[in-house]
Residue frames as qw, qx, qy, qz and C-alpha x, y, z in Angstrom:
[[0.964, 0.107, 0.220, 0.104, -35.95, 79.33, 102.94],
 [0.463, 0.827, -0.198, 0.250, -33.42, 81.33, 101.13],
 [0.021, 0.766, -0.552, 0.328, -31.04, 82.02, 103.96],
 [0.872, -0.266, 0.411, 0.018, -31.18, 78.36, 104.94],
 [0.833, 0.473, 0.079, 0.277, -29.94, 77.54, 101.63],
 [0.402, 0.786, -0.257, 0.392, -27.42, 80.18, 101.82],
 [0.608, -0.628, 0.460, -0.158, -26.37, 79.25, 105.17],
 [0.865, -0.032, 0.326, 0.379, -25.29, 75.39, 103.99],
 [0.706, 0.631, 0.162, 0.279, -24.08, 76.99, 101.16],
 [0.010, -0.817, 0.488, -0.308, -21.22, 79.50, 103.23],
 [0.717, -0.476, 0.508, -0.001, -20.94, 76.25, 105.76],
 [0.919, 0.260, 0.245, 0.167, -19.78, 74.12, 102.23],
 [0.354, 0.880, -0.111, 0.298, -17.52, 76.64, 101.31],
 [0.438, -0.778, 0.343, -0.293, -15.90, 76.37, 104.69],
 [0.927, -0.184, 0.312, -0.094, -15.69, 72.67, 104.62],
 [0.819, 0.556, 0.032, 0.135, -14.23, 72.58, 101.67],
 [0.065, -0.814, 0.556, -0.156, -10.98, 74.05, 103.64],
 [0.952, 0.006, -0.277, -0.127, -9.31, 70.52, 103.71],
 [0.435, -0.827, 0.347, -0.080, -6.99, 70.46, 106.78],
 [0.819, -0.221, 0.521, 0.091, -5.48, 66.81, 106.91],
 [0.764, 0.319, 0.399, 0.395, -4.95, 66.97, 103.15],
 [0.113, 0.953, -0.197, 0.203, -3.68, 70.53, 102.93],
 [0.491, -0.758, 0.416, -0.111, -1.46, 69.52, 105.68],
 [0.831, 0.075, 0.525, 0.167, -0.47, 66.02, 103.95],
 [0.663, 0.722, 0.113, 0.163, 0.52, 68.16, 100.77],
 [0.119, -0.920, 0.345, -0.140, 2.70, 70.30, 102.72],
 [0.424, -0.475, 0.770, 0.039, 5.19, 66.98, 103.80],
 [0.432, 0.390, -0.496, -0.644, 4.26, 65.98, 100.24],
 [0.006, -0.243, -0.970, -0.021, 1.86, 62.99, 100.66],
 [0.717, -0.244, -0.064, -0.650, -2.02, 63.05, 99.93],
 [0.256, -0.310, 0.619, -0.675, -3.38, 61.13, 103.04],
 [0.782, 0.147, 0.129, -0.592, -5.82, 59.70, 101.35],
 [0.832, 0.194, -0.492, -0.166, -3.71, 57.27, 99.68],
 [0.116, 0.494, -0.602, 0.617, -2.63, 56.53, 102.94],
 [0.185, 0.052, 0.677, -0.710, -3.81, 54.60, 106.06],
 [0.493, 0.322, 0.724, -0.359, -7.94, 54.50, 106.04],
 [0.374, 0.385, 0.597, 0.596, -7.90, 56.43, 102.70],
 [0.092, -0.815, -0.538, -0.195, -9.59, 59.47, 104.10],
 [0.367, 0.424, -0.249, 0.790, -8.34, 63.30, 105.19],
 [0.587, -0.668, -0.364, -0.276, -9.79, 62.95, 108.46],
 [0.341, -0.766, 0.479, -0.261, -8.17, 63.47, 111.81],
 [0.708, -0.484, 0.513, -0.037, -7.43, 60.00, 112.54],
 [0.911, 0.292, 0.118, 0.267, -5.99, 58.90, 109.50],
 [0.566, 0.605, -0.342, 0.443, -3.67, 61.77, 110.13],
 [0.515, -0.608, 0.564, -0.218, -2.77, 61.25, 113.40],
 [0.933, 0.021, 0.352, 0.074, -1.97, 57.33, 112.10],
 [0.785, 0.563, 0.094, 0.241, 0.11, 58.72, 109.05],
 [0.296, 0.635, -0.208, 0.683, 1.90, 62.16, 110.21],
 [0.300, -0.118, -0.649, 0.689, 1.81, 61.78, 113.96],
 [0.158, -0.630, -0.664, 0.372, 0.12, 63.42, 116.80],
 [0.136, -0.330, 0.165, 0.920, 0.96, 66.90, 115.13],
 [0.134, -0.048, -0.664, -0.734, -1.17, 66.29, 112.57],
 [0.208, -0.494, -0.843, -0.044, -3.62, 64.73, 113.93],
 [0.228, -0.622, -0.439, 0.607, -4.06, 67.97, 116.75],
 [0.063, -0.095, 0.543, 0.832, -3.58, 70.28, 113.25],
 [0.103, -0.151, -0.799, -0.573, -6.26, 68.79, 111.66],
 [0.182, -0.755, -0.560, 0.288, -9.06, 68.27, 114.63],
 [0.125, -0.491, -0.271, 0.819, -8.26, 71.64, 115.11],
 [0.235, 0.194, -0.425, -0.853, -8.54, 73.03, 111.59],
 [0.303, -0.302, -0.828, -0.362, -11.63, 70.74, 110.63],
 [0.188, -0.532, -0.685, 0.461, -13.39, 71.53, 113.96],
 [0.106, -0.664, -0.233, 0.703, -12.75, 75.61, 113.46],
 [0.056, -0.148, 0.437, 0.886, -14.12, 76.03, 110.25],
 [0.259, -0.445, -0.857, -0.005, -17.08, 74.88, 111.22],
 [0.277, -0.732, -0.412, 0.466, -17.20, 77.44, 113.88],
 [0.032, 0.372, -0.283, -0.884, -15.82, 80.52, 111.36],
 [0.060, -0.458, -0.752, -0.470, -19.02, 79.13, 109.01],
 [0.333, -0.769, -0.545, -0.007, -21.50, 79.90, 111.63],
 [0.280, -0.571, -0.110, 0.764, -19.71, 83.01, 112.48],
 [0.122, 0.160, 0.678, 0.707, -19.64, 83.74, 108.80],
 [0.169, -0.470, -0.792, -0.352, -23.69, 83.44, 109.41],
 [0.363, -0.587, -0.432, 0.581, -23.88, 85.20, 112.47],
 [0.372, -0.341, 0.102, 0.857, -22.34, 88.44, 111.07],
 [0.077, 0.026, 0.520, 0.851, -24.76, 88.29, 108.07],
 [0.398, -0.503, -0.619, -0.453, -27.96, 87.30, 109.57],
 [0.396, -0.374, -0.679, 0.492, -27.51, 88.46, 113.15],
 [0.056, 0.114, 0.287, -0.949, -29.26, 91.65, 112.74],
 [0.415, 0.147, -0.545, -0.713, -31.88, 90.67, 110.31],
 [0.725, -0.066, -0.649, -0.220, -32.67, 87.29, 111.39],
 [0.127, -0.422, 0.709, -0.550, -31.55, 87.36, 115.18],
 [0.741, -0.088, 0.300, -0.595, -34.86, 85.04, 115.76],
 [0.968, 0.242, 0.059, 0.041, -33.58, 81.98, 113.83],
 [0.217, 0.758, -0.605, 0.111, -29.81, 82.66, 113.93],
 [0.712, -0.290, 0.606, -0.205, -29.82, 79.20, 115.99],
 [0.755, 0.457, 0.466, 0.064, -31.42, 77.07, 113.18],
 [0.595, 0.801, -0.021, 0.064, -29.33, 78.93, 110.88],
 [0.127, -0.649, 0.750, -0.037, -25.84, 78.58, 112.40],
 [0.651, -0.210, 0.729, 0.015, -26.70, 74.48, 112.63],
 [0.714, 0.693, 0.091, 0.044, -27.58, 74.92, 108.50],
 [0.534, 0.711, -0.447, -0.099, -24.24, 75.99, 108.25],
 [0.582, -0.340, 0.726, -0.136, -22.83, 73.22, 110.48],
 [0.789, 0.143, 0.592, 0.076, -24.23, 70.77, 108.17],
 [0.713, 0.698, 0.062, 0.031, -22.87, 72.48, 105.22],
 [0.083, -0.758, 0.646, -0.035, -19.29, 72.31, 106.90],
 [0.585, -0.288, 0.753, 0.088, -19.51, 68.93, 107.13],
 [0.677, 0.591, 0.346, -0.270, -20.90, 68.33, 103.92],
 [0.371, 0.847, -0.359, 0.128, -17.78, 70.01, 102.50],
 [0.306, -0.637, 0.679, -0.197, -15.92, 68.40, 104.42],
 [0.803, 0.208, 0.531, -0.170, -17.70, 64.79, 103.58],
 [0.539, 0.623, 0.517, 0.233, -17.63, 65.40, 100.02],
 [0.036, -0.743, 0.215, 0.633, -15.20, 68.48, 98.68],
 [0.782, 0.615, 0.102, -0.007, -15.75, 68.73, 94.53],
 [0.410, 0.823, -0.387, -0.079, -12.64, 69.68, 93.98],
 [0.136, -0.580, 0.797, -0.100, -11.40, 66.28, 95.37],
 [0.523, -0.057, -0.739, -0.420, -13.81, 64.28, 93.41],
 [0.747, -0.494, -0.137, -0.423, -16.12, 64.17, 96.76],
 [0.866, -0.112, -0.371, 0.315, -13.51, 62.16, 98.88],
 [0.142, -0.763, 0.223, -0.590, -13.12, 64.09, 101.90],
 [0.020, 0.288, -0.827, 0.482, -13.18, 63.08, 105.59],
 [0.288, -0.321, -0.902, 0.039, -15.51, 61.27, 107.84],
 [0.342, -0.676, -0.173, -0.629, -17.60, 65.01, 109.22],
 [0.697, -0.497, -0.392, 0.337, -16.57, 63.98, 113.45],
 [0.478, -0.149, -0.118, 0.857, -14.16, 66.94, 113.71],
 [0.120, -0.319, -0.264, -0.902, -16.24, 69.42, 111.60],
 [0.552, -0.531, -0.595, -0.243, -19.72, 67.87, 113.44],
 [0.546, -0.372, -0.409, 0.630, -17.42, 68.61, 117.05],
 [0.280, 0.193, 0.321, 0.884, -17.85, 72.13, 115.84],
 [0.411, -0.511, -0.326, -0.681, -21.14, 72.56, 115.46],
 [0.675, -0.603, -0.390, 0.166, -21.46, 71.37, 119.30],
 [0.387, -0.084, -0.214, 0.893, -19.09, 74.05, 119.94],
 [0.011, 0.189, 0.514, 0.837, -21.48, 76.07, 118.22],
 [0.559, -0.543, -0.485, -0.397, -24.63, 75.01, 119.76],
 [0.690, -0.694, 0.060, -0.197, -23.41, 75.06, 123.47],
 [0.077, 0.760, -0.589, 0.266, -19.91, 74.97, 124.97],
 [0.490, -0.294, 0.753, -0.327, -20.76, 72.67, 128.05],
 [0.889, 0.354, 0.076, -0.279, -22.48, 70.26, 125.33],
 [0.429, 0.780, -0.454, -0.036, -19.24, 70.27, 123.99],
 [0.121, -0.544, 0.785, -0.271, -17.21, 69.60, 127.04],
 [0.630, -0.277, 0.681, -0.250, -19.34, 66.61, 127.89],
 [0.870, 0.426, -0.138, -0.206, -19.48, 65.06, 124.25],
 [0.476, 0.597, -0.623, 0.170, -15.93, 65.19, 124.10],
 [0.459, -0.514, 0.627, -0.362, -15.61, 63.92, 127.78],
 [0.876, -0.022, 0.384, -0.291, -17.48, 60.90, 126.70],
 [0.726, 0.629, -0.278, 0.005, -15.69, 60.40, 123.17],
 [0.142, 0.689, -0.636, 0.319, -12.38, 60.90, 125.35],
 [0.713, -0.248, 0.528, -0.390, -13.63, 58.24, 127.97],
 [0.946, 0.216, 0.178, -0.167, -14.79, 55.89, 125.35],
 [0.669, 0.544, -0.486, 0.144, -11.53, 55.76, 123.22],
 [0.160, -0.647, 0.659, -0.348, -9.21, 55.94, 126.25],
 [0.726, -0.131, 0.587, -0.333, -11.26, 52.67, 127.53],
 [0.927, 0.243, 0.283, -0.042, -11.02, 50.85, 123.86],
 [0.218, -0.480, 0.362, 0.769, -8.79, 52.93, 121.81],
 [0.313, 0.308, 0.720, 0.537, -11.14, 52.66, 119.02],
 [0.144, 0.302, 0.086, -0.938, -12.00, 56.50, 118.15],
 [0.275, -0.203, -0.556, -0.757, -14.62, 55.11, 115.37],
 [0.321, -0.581, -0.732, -0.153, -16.77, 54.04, 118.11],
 [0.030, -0.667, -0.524, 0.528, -16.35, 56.84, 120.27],
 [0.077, 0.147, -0.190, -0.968, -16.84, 59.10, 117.26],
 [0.305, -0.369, -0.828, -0.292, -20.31, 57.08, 116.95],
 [0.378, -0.429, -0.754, 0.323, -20.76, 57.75, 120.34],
 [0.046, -0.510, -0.362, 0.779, -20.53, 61.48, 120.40],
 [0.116, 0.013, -0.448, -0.886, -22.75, 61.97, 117.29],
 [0.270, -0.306, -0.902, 0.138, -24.97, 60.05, 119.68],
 [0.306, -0.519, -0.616, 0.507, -24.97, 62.05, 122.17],
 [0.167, 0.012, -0.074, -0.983, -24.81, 65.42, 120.32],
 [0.252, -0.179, -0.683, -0.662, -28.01, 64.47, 119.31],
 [0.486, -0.583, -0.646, 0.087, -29.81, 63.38, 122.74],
 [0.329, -0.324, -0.253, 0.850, -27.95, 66.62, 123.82],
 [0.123, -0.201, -0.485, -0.842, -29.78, 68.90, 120.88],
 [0.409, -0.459, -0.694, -0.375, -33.25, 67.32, 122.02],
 [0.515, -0.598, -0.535, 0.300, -32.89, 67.53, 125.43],
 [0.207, -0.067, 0.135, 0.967, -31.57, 71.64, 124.90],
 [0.197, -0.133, -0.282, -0.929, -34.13, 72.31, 122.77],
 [0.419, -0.351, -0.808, 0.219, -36.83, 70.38, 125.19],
 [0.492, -0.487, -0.375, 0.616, -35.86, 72.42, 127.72],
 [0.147, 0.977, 0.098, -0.119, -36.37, 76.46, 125.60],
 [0.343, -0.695, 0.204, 0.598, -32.60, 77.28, 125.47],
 [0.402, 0.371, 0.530, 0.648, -32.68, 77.55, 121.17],
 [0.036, 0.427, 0.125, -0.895, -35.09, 80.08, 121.86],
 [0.229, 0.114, -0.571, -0.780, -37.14, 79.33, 119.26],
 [0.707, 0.025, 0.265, -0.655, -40.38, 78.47, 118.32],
 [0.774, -0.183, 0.584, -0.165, -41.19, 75.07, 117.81],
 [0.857, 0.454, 0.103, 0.222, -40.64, 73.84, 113.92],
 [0.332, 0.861, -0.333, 0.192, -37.71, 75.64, 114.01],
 [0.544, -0.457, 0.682, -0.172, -36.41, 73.74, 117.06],
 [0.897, 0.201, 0.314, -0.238, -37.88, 70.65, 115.00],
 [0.554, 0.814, -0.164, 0.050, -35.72, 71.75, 112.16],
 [0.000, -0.780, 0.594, -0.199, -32.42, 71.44, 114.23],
 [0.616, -0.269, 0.711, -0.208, -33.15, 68.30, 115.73],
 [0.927, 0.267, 0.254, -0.066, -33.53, 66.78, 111.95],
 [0.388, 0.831, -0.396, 0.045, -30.65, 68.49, 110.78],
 [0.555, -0.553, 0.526, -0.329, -28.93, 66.82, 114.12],
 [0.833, 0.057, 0.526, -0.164, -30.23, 63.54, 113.24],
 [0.839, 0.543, 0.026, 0.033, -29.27, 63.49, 109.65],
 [0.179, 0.729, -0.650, 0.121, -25.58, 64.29, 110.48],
 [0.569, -0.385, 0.691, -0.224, -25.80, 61.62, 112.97],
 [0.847, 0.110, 0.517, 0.054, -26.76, 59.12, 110.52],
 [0.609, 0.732, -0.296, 0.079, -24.68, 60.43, 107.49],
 [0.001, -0.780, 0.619, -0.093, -21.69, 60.01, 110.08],
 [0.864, 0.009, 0.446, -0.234, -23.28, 56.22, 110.86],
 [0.859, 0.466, 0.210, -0.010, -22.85, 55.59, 107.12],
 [0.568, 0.648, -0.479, 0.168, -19.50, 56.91, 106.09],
 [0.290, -0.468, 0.824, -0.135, -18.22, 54.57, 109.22],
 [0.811, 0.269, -0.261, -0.448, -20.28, 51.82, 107.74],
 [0.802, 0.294, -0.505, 0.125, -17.10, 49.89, 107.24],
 [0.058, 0.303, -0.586, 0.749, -15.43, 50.72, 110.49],
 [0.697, -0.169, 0.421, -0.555, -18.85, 49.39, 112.61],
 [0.955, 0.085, -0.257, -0.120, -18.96, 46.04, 110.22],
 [0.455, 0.417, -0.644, 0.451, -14.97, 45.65, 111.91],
 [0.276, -0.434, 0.392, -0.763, -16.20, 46.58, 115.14],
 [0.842, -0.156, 0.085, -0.509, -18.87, 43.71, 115.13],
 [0.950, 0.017, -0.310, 0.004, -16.64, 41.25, 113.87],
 [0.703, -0.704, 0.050, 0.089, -13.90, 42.36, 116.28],
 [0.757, 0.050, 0.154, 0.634, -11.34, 43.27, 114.18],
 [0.020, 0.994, 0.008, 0.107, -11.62, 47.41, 114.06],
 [0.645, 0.272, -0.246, 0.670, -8.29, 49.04, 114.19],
 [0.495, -0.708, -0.306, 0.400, -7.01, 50.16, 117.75],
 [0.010, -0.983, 0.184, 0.022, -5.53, 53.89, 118.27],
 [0.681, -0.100, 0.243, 0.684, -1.74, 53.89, 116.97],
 [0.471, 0.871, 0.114, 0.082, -0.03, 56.64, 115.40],
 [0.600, 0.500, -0.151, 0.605, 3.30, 57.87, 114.28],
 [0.495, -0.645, -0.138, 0.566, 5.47, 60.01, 116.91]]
């Protein structure tokens, strides 16, 4: 139990690297007061252009993936038999930090970039087709909160159908263990779009725009 705990507990540390609002200080503006209100990719890509926006994904995605490296390095000799289930502990403690950074009175981003991570994390080609679909779905509406809905979907039917199938290697509560972790990002990421699905229904969501 320990080195779960200490897993989230390097992935929060990570999170807590705030790209969008690091990146917003630098061209002196916090982001947050800004646009949805949040230091997520798409509020900078709406505020500071596509730069930012490709900045941020990037940085929010790959700190995710330097967590679970982070975890790798300390439990891959020791633990090699649960390094799986312990790289997606620190996943959810990147987004977590990322969700909810103390030193910004918990007002972070929306966890999609950091969450895009952990699917880096868990399986490359998982990756490619999340994003494929995410990249499909906006392209067809331009509304990125549903296809960021869509690929916290699919990580998730992707996770099950992985670990289904043996490739976690692990034995079975541990497999179990990934697929709630899975599930609870998916619905934490449900809930901080909340507002952004109640728009969606009534048909007023805001379409992709952003600054040049």
């Amino acid at each position: 139990m320990i080195e779960r705990l200490i897993s989230i507990g390097i992935g929060y540390l990570f999170g807590l690297f705030q790209t969008g609002y690091i990146y917003g200080k630098l061209h002196h503006i916090d982001i947050r007061k800004y646009g949805s209100g949040n230091a997520g990719t798409t509020n900078a890509l709406r505020t500071l252009g596509w730069k930012a926006g490709v900045v941020t994904f990037l940085g929010d995605c790959l700190k995710c993936v330097a967590a679970a490296l982070v975890v790798h390095l300390i439990y891959g000799n020791t633990h090699a038999d649960l390094i799986a289930l312990l790289s997606t502990y620190a996943g959810l403690g990147a987004v977590l930090g990322h969700n909810y950074p103390f030193y910004l009175k918990f007002k972070g981003g929306k966890g999609i970039a950091a969450t895009a991570g952990l699917l880096l994390v868990t399986n490359v080609w998982l990756a490619i087709i999340a994003f494929a679909v995410f990249i499909i779905i906006v392209g067809i509406t331009r509304y990125v909160s549903l296809g960021s809905l869509v690929l916290v979907t699919v990580f998730l039917i992707e996770t099950i159908i992985y670990g289904q199938t043996g490739r976690f290697g692990l034995e079975a509560p541990a497999v179990y263990e990934i697929y709630g972790i899975v599930a609870a990002l998916m619905v934490l990421a449900f809930y901080k779009h909340r507002e952004n699905i109640k728009r969606l229904i009534a048909g007023n969501e805001n379409k992709l725009s952003f600054k040049k």
